[in-house]
Backbone bond lengths (Angstrom), bond angles and torsions (degrees), N, CA, C in turn:
res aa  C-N    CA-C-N  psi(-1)  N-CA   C-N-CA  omega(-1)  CA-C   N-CA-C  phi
1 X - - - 1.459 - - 1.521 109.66 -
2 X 1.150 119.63 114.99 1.718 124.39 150.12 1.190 124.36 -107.37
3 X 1.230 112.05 152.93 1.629 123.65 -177.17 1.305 96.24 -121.32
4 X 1.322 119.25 146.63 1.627 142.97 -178.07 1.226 97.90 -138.36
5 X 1.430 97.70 146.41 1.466 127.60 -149.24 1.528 101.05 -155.73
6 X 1.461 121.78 140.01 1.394 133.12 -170.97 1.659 107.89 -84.39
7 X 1.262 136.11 175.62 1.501 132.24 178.13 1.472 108.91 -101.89
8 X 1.070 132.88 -179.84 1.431 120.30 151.96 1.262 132.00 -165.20
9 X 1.524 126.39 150.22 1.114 122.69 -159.42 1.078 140.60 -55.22
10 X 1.104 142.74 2.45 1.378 177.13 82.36 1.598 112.52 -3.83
11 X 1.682 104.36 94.68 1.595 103.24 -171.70 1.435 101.57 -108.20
12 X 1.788 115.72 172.93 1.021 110.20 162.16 1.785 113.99 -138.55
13 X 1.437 100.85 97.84 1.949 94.35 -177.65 1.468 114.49 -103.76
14 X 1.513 109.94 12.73 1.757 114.23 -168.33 1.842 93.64 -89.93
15 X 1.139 131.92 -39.68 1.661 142.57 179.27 1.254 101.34 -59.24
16 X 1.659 125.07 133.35 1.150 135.37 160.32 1.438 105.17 -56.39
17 X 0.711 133.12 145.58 1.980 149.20 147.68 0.984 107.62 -67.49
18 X 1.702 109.34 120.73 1.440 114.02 -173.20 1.617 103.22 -95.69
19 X 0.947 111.18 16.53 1.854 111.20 171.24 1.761 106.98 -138.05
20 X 1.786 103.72 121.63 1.370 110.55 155.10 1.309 108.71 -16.16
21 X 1.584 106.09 -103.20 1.339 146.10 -169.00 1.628 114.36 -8.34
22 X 1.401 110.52 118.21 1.604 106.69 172.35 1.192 104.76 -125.00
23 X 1.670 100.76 -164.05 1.858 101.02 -178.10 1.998 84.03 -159.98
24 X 1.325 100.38 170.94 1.372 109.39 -173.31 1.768 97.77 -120.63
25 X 1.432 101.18 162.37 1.783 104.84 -152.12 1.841 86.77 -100.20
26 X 1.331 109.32 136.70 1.076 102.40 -173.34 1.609 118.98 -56.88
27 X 1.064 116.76 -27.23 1.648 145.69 -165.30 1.010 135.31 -73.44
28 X 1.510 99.73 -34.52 1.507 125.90 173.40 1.741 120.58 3.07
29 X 1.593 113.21 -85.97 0.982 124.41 133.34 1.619 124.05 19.03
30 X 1.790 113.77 -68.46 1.580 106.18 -179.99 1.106 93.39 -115.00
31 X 1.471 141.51 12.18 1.489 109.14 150.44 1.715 109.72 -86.89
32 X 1.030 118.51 0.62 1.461 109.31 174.92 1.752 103.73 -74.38
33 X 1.338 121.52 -48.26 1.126 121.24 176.21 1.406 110.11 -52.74
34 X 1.135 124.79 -50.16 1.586 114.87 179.98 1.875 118.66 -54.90
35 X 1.462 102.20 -29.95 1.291 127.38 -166.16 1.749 90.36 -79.42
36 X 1.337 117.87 -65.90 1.386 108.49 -177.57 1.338 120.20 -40.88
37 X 1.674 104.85 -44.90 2.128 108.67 -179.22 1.177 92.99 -64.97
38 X 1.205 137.28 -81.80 1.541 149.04 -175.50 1.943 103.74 -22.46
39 X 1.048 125.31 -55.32 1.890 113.70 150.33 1.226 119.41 -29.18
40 X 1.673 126.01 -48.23 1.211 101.93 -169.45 1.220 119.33 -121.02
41 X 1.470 81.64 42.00 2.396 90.52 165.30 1.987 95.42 -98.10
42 X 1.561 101.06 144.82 1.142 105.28 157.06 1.799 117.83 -68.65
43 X 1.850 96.59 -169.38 0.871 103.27 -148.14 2.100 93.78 -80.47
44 X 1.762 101.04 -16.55 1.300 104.85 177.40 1.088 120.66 -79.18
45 X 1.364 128.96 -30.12 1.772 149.78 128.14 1.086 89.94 21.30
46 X 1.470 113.35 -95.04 1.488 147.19 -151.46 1.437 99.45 -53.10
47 X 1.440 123.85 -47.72 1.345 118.21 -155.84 1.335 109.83 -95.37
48 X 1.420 112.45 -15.81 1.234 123.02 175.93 1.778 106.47 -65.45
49 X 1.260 98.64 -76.32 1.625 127.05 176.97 1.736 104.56 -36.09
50 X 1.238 112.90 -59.15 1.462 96.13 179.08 1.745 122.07 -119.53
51 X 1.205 81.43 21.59 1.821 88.39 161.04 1.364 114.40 54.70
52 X 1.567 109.23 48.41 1.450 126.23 -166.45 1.426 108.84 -97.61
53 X 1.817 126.75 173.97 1.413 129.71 165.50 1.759 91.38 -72.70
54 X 1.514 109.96 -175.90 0.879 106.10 158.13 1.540 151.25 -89.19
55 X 1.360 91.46 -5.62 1.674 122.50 167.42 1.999 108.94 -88.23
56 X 0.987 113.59 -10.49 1.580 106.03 160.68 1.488 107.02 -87.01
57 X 1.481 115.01 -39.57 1.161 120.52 -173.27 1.745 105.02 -53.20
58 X 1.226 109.14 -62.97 1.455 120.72 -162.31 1.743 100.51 -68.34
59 X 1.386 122.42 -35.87 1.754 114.05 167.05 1.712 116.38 -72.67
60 X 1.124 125.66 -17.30 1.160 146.40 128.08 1.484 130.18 0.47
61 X 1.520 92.79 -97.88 1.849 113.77 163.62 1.685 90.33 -50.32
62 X 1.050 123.71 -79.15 1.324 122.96 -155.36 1.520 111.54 -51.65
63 X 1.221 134.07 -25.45 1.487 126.82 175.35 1.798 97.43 -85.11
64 X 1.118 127.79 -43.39 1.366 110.64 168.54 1.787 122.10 -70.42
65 X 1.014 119.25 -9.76 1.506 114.72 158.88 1.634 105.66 -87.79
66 X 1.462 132.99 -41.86 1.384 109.08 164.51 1.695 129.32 -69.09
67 X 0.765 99.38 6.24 2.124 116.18 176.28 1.742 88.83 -43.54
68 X 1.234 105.45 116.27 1.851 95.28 148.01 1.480 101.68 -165.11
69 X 1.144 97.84 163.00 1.573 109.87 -166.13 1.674 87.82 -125.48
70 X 1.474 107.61 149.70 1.422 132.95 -2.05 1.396 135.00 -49.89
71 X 0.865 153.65 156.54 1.672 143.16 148.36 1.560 115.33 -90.77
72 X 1.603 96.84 110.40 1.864 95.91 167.02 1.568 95.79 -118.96
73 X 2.064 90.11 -161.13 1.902 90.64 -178.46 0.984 105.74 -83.61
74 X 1.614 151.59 34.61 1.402 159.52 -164.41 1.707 90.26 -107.82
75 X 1.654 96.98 -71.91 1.784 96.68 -153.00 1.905 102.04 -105.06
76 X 1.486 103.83 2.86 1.477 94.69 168.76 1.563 110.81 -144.34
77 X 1.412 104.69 -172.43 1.607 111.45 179.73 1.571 125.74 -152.57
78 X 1.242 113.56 171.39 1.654 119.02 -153.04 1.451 96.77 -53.08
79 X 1.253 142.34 149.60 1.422 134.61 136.83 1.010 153.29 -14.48
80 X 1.360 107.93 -54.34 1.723 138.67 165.07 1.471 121.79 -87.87
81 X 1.385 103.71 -14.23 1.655 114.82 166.19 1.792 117.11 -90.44
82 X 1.218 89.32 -33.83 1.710 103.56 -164.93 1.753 99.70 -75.20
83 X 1.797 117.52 -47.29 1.156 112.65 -179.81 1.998 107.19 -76.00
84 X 1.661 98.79 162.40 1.501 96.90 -157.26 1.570 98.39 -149.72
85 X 1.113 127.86 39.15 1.719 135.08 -157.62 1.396 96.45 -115.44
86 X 1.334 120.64 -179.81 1.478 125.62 -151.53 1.638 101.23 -85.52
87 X 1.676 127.38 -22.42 1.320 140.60 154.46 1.793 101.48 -59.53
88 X 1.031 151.15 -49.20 1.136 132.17 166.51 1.435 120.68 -74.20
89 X 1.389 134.79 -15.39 1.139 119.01 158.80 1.516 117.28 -37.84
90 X 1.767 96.52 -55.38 1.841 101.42 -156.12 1.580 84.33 -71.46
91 X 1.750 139.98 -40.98 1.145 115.46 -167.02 1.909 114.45 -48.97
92 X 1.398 110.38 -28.26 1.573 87.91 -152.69 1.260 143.09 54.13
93 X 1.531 127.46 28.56 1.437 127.89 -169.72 1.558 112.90 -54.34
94 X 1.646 113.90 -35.01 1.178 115.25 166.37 1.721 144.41 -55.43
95 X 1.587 82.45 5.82 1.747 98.67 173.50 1.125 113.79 -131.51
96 X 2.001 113.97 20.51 1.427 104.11 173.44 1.525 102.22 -85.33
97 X 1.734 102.53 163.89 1.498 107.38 -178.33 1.819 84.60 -73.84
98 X 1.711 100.31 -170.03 1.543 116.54 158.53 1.849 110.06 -68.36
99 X 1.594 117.35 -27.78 1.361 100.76 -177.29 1.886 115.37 -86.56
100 X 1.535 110.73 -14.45 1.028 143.46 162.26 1.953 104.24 -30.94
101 X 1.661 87.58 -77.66 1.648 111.80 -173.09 1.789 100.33 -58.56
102 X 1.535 114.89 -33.23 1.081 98.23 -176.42 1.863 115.67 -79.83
103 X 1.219 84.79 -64.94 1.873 65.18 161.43 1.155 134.71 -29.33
104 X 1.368 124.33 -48.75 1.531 123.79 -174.74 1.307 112.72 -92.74
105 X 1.336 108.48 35.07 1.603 126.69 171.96 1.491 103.43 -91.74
106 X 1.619 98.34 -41.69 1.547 98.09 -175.66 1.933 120.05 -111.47
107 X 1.615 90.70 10.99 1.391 88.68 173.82 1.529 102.01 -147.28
108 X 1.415 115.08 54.01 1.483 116.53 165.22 1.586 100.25 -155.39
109 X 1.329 117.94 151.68 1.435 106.13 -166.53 2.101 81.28 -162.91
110 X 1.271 112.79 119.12 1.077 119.40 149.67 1.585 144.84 -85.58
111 X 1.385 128.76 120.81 1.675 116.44 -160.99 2.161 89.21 -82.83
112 X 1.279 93.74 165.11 1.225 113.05 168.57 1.842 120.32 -168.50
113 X 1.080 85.73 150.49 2.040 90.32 -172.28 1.208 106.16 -76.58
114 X 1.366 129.43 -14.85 1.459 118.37 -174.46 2.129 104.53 -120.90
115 X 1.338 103.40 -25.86 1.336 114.54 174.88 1.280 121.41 -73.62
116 X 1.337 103.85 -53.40 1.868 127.56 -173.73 1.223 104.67 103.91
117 X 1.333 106.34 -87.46 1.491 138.70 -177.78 1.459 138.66 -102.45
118 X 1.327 98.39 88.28 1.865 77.62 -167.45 1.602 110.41 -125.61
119 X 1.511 118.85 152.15 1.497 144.70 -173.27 1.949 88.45 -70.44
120 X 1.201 102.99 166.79 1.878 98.29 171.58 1.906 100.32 -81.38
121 X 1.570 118.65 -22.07 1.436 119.90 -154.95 1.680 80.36 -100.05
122 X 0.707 129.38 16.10 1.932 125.89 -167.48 2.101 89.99 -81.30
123 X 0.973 140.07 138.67 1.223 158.97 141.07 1.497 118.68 -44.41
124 X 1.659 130.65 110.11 1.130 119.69 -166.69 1.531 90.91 -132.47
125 X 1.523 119.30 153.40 1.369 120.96 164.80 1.796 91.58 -91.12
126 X 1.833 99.77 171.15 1.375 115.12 153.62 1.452 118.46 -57.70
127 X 2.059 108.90 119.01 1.294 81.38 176.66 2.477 88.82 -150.74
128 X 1.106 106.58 -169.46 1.279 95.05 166.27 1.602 103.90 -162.86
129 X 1.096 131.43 104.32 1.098 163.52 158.93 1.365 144.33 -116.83
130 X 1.667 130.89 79.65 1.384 142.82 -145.04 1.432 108.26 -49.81
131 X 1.442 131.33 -133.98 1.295 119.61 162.18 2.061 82.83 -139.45
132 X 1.305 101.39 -13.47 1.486 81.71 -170.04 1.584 105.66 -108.32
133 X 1.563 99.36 25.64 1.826 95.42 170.42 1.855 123.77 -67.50
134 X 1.316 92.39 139.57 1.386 68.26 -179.74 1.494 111.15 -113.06
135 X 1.401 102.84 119.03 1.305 116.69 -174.58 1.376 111.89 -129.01
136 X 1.135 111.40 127.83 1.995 125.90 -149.56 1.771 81.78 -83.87
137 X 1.454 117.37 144.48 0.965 147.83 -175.34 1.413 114.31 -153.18
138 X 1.609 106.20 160.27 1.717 112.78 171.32 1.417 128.22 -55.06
139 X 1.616 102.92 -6.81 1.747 98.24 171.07 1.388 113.43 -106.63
140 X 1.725 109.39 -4.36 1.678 94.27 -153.49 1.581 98.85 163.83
141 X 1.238 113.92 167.25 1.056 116.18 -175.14 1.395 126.79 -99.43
142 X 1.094 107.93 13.60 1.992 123.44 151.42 1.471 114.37 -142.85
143 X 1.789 95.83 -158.12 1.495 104.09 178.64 1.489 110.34 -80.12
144 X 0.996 123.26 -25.45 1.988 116.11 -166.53 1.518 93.09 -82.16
145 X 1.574 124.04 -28.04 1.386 103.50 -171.59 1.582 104.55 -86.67
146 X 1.676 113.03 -50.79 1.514 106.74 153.86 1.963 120.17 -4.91
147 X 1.202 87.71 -79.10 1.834 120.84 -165.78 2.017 86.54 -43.52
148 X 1.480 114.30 -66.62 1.118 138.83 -133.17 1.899 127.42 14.84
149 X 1.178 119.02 -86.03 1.673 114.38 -179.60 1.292 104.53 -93.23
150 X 1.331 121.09 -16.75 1.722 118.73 -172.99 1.436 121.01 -36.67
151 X 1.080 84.03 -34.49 1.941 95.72 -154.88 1.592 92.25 -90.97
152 X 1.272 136.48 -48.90 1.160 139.77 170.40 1.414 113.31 -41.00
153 X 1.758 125.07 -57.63 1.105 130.81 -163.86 1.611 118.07 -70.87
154 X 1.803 93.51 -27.72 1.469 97.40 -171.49 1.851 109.55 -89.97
155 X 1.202 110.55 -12.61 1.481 104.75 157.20 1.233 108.06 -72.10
156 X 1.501 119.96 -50.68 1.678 109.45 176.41 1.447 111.80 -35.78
157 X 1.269 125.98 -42.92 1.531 127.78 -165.54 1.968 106.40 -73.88
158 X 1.777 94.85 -52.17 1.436 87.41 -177.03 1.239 122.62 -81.04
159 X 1.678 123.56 12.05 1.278 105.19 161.86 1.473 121.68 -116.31
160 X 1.552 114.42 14.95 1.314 123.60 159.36 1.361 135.71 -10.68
161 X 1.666 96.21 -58.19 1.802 108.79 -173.58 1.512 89.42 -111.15
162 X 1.429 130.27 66.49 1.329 148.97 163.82 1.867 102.36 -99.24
163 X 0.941 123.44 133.10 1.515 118.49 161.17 1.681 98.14 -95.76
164 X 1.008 135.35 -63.53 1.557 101.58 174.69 2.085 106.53 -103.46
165 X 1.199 83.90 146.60 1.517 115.35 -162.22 1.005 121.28 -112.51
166 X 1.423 113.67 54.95 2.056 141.12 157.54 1.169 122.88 -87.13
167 X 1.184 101.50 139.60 1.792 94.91 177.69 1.855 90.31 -123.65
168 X 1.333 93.38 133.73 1.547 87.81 -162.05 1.917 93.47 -118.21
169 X 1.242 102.91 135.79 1.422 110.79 -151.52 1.557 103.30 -89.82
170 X 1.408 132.57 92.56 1.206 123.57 166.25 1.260 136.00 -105.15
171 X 1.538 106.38 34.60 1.601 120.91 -155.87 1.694 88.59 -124.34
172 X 1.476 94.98 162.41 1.883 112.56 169.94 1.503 101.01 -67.55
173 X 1.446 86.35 162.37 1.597 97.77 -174.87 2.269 90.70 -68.67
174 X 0.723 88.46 -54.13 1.555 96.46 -168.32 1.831 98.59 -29.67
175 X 1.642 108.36 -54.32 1.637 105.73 -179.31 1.404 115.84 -72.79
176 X 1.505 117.75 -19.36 1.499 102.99 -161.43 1.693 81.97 -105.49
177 X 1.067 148.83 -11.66 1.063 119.16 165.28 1.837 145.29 -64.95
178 X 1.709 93.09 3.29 1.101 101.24 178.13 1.618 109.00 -95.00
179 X 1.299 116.85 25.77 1.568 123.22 -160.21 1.986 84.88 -110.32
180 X 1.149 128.37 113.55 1.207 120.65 -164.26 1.793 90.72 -85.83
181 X 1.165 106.87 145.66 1.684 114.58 -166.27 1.203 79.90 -101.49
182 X 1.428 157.47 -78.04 1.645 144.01 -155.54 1.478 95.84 -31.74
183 X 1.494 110.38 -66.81 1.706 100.67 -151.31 2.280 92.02 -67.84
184 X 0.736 117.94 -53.03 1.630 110.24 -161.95 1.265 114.04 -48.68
185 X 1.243 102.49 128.38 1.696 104.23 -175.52 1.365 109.99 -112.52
186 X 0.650 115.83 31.14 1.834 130.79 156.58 1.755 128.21 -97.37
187 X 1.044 110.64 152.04 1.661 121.73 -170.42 1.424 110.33 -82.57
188 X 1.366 127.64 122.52 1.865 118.68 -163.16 1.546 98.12 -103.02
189 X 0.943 133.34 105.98 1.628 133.40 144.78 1.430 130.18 -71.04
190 X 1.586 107.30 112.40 1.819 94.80 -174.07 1.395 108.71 -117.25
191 X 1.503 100.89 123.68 1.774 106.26 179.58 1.673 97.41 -69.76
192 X 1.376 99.40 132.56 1.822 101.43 153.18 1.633 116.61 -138.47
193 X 1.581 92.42 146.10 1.495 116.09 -152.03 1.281 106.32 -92.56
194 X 1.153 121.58 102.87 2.135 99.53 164.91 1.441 109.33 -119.31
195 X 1.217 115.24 160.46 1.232 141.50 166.34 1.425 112.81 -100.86
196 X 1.284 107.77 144.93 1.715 128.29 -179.62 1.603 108.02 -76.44
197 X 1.844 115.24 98.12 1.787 85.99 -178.27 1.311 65.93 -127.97
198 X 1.847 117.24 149.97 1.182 155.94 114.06 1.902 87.40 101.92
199 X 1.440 97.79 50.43 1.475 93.46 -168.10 1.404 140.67 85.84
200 X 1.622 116.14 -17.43 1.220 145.73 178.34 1.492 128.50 -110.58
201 X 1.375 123.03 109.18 1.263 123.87 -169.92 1.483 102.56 -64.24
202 X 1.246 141.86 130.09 1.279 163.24 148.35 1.159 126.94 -79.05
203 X 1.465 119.78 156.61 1.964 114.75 148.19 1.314 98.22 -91.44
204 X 1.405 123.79 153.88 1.641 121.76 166.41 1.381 105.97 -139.85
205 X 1.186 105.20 98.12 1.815 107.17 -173.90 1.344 117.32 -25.80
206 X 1.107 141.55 -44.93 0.982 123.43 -150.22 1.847 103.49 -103.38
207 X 0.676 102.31 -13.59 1.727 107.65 170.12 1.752 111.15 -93.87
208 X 1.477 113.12 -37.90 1.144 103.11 169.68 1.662 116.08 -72.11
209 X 1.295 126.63 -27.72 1.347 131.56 174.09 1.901 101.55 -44.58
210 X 1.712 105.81 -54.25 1.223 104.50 -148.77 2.174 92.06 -79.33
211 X 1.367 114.58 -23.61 1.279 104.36 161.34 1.126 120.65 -58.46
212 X 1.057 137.24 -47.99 1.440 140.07 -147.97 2.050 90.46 -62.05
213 X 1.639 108.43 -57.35 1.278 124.70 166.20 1.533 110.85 -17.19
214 X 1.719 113.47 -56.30 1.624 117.11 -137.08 1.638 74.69 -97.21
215 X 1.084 125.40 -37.52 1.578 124.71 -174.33 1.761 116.20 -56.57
216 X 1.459 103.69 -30.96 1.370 107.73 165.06 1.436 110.28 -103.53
217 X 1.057 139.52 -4.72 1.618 116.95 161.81 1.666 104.83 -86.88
218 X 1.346 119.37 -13.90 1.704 106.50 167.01 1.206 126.83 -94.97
219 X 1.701 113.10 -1.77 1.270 112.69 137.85 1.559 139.90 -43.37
220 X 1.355 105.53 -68.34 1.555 138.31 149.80 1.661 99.06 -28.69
221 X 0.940 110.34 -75.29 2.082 101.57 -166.20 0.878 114.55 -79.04
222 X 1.852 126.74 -17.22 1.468 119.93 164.16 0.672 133.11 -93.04
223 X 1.699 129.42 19.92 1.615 152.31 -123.64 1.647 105.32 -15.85
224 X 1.138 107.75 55.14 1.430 94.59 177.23 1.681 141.86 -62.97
225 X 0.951 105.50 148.41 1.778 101.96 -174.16 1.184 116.97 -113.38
226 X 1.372 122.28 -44.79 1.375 126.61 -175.81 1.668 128.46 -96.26
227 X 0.938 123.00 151.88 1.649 118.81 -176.64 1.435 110.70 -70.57
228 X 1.790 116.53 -25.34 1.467 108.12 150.50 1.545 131.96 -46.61
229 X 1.460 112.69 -30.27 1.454 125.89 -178.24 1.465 100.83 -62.74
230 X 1.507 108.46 -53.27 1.373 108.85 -162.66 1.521 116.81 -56.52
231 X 1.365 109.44 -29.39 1.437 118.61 172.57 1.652 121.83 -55.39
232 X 1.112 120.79 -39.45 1.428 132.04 162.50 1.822 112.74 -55.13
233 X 1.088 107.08 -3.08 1.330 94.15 -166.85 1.908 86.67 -92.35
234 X 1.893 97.30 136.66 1.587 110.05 -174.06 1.790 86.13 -156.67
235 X 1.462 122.03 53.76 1.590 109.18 135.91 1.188 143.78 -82.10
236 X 1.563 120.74 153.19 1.356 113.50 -160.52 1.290 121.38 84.43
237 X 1.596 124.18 -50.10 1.146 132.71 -152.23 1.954 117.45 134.86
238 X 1.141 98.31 -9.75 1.575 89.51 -177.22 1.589 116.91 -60.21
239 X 0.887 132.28 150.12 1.113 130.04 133.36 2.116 136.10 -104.41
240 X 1.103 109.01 143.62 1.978 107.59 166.66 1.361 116.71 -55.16
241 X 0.863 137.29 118.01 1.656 149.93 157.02 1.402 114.58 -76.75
242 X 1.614 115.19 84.55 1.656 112.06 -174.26 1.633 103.31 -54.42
243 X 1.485 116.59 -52.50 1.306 120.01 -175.56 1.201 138.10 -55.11
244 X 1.685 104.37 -22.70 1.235 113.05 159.57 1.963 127.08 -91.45
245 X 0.968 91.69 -8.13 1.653 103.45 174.23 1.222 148.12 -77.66
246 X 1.235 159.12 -159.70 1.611 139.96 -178.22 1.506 101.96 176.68
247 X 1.295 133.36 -170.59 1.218 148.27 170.13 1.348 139.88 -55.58
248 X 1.772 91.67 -26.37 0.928 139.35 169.78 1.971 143.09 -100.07
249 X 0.838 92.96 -52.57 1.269 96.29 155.97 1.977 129.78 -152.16
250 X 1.560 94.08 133.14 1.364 111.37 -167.14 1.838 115.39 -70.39
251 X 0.931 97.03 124.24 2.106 93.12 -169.87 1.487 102.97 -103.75
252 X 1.452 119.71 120.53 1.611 128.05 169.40 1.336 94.77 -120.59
253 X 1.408 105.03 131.05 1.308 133.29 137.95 1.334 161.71 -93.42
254 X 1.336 159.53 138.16 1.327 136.42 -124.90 1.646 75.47 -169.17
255 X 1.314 96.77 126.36 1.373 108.43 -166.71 1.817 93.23 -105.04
């Protein structure tokens, strides 16, 4: 079982990392290519292309002119430490043990527009790149065509020696749609979160963002395996809704 989880704009590289331990991004390789085009947009490039202020724009240019590879623990940082958005709140990576991180080496997988694919211990520079920008490249005229089966195939690979074999969807439609469903040969389960407003169970972005988070760090600490497991999951306050649920997707509510 893996859970995927979206990145988000909101980084954090000023906090020490409370774990040695890294890992290298499988991808490397084509995010440098994106990173090389991405050098030679101006500074209006930037603001054009992703519809930024002008002070994102200009920290922006500047994290893609500092891009350089190699990546160690000097000039980069963990994945799951480095991102800092309302989905990493609920993760908490900063309170996994070391056996914690290792598990969720092989059952947490973050999407990203400039990464693809990343482990939580994977090494990332500062960078900001959506997944649904569209920025013309050598495959295509955005990131999903860029990206295309990669990202699909290489979960196929890392969840091989899985005994149960879910990919449990905790990312925006915007990130998980770059996961091409023809090539993945795995079964997708998507938890969805609502909250009770004005009498009416809802989604409310910003609380479901930070579930989606707590739903994959209680994966991780409960090592869970089965989609029965997932049903037990009641942080915060959620509860499973058998009646509202299916094969497909799991319904918690938080009254």
């Amino acid at each position: 079982m893996i859970a995927v989880i979206s990145p988000a704009k909101k980084l954090n590289f000023n906090a020490e990392s409370p774990i040695k331990a890294f890992s290298q991004c499988d991808f490397l390789d084509e995010s440098k290519k994106l990173v090389d085009k991405a050098k030679d947009y101006t500074f209006d490039d930037i603001m054009k292309l992703m519809s930024v202020s002008e002070n994102i724009a200009n920290l922006t240019v500047q994290r893609f002119q500092a891009w350089n590879l190699p990546f160690d623990k000097y000039n980069a940082k963990q994945a799951a430490l480095a991102f800092n958005g309302d989905t990493y709140t609920g993760l908490e990576a900063e309170t996994f043990s070391q056996d914690d991180f290792n598990y969720s080496q092989d059952h947490l997988r973050i999407l990203s527009g400039l990464y693809g694919l990343l482990r939580p211990l994977d090494l990332i520079q500062p960078y900001r790149l959506e997944m649904g920008t569209k920025m013309k490249n050598t495959k295509g005229k955005n990131l999903y065509e860029f990206w295309g089966t990669k990202i699909s195939e290489q979960l196929n690979t890392d969840i091989n020696n899985h005994k149960s074999k879910y990919i449990v969807n905790c990312a925006s439609d915007e990130y998980f749609k770059v996961i091409d469903l023809s090539t993945l040969n795995i079964p997708i389960i998507k938890p969805i979160f609502k909250d009770v407003k004005n009498g009416i169970p809802k989604v409310i972005s910003f609380y479901a963002k930070r579930a989606r988070g707590m739903m994959s760090k209680y994966i991780i600490k409960n090592r869970v395996q089965s989609i029965d497991d997932l049903h037990n999951f009641n942080d915060q306050g959620y509860e499973f809704q058998q009646d509202q649920s299916d094969n497909h997707e799991l319904v918690f509510i938080r009254g």
